[in-house]
N, C-alpha and C positions, 0 to 999 in steps of 0.2 A: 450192816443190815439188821433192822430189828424183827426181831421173832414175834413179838406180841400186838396184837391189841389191848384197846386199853377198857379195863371191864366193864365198863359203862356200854363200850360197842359190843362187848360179846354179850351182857344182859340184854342190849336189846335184839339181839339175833334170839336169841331164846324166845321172842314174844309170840312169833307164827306157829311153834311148837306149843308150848305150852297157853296160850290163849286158845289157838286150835283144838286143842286137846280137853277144853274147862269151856269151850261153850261162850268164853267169854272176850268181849273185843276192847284189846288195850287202849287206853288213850296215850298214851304215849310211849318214847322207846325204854323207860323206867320199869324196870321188872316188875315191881308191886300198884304199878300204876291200870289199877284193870278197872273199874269203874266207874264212867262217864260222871259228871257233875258229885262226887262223891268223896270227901275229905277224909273218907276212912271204910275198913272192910274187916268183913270178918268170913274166912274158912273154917268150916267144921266137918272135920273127916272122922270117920269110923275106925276105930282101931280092931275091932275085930266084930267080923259079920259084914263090913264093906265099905263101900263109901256112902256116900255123904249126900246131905243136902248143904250148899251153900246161900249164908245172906248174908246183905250187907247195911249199914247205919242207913242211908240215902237212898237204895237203888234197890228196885225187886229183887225175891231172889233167882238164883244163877243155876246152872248145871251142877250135873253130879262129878267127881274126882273119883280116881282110883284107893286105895286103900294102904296106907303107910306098915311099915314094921314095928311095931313096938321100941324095935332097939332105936330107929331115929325120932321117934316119939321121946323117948327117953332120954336120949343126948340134947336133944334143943329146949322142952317141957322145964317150965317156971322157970326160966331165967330172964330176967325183967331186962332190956338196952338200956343206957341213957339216949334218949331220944333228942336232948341237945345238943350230941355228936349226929347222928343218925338222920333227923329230920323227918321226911315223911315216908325215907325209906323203915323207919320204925317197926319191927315187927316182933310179937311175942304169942310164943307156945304154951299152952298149960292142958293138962289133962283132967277129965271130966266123966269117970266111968270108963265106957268105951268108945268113947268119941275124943277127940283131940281137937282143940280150938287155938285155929290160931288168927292172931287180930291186928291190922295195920294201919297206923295213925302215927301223927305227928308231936303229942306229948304223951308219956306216961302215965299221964291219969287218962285221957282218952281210953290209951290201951287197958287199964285200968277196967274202967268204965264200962268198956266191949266185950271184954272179956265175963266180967260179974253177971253181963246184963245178960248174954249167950248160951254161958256154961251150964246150965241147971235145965234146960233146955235141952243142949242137945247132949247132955248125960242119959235122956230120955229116949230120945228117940234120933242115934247117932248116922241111920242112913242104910240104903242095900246096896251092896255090891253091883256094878255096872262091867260083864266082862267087856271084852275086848272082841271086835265084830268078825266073823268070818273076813279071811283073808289078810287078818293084818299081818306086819313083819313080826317075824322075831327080831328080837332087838340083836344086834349083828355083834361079831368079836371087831375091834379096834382094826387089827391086823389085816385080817380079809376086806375090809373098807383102802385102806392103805395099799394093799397089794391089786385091788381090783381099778383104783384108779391110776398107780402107776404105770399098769400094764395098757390100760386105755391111751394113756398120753405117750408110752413106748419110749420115753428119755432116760427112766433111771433117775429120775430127780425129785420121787417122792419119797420121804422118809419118815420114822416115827417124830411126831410134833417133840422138841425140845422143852416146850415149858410146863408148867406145872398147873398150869391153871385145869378148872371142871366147870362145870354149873352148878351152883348152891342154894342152897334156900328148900325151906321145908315144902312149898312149891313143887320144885325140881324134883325133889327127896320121894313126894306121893306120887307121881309120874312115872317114875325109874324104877322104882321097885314093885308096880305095877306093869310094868314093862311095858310102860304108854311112853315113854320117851328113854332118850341116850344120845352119847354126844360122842364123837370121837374127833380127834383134828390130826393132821398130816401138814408138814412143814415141806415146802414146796422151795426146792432149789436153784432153781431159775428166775427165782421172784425178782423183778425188777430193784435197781440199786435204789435204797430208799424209803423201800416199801418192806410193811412186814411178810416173812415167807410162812406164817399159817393159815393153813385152809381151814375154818372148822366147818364140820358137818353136822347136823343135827336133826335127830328121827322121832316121829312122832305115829308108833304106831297105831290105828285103829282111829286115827284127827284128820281132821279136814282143815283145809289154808284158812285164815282169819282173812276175808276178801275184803273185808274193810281198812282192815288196818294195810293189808295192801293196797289198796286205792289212796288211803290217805299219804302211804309215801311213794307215790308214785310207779306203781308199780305197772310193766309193763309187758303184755303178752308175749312169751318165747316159745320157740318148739323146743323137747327137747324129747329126744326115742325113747320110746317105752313110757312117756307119761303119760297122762289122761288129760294134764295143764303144767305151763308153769309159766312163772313170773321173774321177768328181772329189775332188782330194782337199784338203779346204778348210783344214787345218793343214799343207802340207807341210811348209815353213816358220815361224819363226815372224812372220812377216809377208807369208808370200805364198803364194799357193793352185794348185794343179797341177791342169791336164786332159790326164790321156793318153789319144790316141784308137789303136784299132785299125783300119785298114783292108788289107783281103786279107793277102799280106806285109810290111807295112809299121806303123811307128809314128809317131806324132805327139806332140808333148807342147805346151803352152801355159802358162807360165807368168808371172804378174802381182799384181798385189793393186791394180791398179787398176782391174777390172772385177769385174763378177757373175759369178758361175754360169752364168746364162742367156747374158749377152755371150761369156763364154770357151766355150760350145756352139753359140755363133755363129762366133765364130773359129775353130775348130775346122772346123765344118761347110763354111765361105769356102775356105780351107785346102785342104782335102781336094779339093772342085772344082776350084782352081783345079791339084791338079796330075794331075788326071784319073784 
């Protein structure tokens, strides 16, 4: 029985969260793929005093992002990819005053390029802070997600997730430590032979569902208690099946190919109580 998905399918579980969260609607399941007709982008976050204004080469610009820590400014900041490994996942960070720029393309001098053209810019004027709206979550402990679903499904067959994987990306990075997004997953015992036994979960507090990018994969109205909407979307992948739920400010996603429909509107429903 395998325990994982394969990162490709958990980047694209990320996309309802953090598209939700930036305002902006993915074109596809590619984590850096956020702007329609557009061969390259550029984020500029505020390192101190808030967030941000974002644009991009091709496309207006986008919503405001939360505000990174210095320290992960710091660990990612001027280290150039080779983007002949990379592709158009290419992405590079450098700092600019108090704003952080980071820029996504397909070669080197692109990023190059985006980077130069950006930086002096928003060294100026790096952006204001956007709190977090009445009533979002706190972002929840691992455990108490774990403990609140297995007591929902009453088998004893939910445990802490086995592998090592997270969500990465400087992306992810301004999100989480804004406490606009978090991820916790639980490995699911009963998972059918065959199939992986991780659930992951993923919170998006203070975001609303990307209804487009739900429409374009199919996405399909469910009930689930205590939501305000949610959506199931049983191809998201091609082996694993997505619930995103709506509650007040806030988003939820569930995704797995180890359970039903009905079990993941269960989880969901656990979920959502246990973070009030």
């Amino acid at each position: 029985m395998n325990d994982e998905l394969t990162p490709d399918e958990r980047a694209a579980m990320r996309v309802p969260i953090v598209g939700g969260a930036r305002d902006i609607a993915p074109v596809g399941a590619h984590r850096n793929a956020w702007i329609a007709g557009s061969i390259a982008a550029v984020l500029v976050v505020a390192i101190a005093g808030g967030v941000v204004t974002t644009s991009t080469l091709s496309a207006p610009p986008i919503a405001n992002t939360p505000t990174p820590g210095p320290e992960t400014v710091g660990s990612q900041a001027g280290i150039m990819p080779d983007c002949t490994i990379d592709g158009f996942s290419c992405q590079y960070v450098d700092r600019f005053g108090d704003a952080a720029v980071m820029v996504w393309g397909s070669t080197n001098a692109q990023l190059a390029a985006l980077t130069d053209a950006v930086g002096e810019r928003a060294s100026r004027s790096p952006g204001t802070a956007r709190s977090l709206p009445a009533g979002a979550w706190t972002v929840p402990e691992c455990a108490d997600i774990r403990d609140a679903i297995d007591a929902a499904r009453g088998r004893g067959d939910i445990v802490d997730h086995r592998g090592d994987y997270y969500p990465r990306g400087f992306d992810w990075e301004v999100l989480r430590e804004r406490g606009a997004a978090a991820y916790c997953a639980v490995d699911n015992l009963s998972a059918p032979e065959g199939t992986t036994t991780v659930v992951d979960t993923m919170f998006g507090p203070g975001s609303s569902p990307d209804l487009d990018a739900i429409s374009r994969h199919g996405g399909l109205s469910v009930e689930v208690s205590g939501a305000d909407a949610a959506w199931y979307l049983p191809d998201f992948t091609s082996t694993a099946s997505l619930l995103v739920v709506q509650s007040g400010p806030n988003t939820l996603t569930v995704g797995t190919q180890s359970m039903t429909e009905e079990e993941m509107r269960q989880v969901g429903a656990a979920v959502i109580a246990a973070l009030g």
